[in-house]
C-alpha positions, 0 to 999 in steps of 0.5 A: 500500500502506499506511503505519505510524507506530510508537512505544514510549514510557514512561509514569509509571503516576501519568500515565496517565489524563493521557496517555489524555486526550491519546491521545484528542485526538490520535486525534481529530486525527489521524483528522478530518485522514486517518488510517485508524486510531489505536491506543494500548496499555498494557503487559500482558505486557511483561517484562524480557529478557536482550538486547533488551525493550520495557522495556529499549528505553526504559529503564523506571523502576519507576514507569512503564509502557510504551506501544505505538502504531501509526498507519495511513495509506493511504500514505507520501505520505498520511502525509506530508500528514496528519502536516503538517496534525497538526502545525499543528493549534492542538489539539495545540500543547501537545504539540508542546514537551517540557515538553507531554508527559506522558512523557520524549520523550527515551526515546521512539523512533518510525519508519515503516514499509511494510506488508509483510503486511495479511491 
């Protein structure tokens, strides 16, 4: 069955032409080393809530936006193996450092996840 890798993360709006630059090379990468999709979204109607939000999960500023993404896999093994090539490809070593990063890695969360559903 089919594995995802998710993350949410906040992008300072004057970053993100910088960002989609990276998300586009990182898409390459991953996708030439066996990822079978790559996907990056921007905030549209993503607002505020009482108890839990996109916004408030990653502590937005008012000078930032936040960004949705999900990377599929053939399986939790097949991640495993691209993520290690992804990892050590020379392409994507200035990422690889907080200081490479056009966000706060800080504020960015992420985890994997077992296809339940794929209709």
């Amino acid at each position: 069955m089919a594995y995802v890798d998710g993350f949410v993360l906040p992008l300072p709006k004057a970053k993100i032409e910088q960002y989609k630059e990276m998300a586009k090379l990182s898409a390459t990468v991953w996708r030439e080393h066996g990822a079978l999709e790559y996907r990056e979204c921007i905030a549209d109607d993503v607002k505020p809530g009482k108890l839990t939000s996109f916004p408030q999960s990653v502590n937005l500023q008012d000078d930032e936006t936040v960004v949705f993404a999900w990377i599929v896999y053939e399986s939790r093994a097949k991640r495993d193996e691209v993520n290690d090539k992804v990892m050590k490809d020379p392409r994507l070593a200035h990422m690889m450092s907080p200081d490479g990063l056009p966000f706060d890695g800080k504020r960015m969360f992420w985890g994997g996840f077992e296809m339940m559903i794929d209709r």
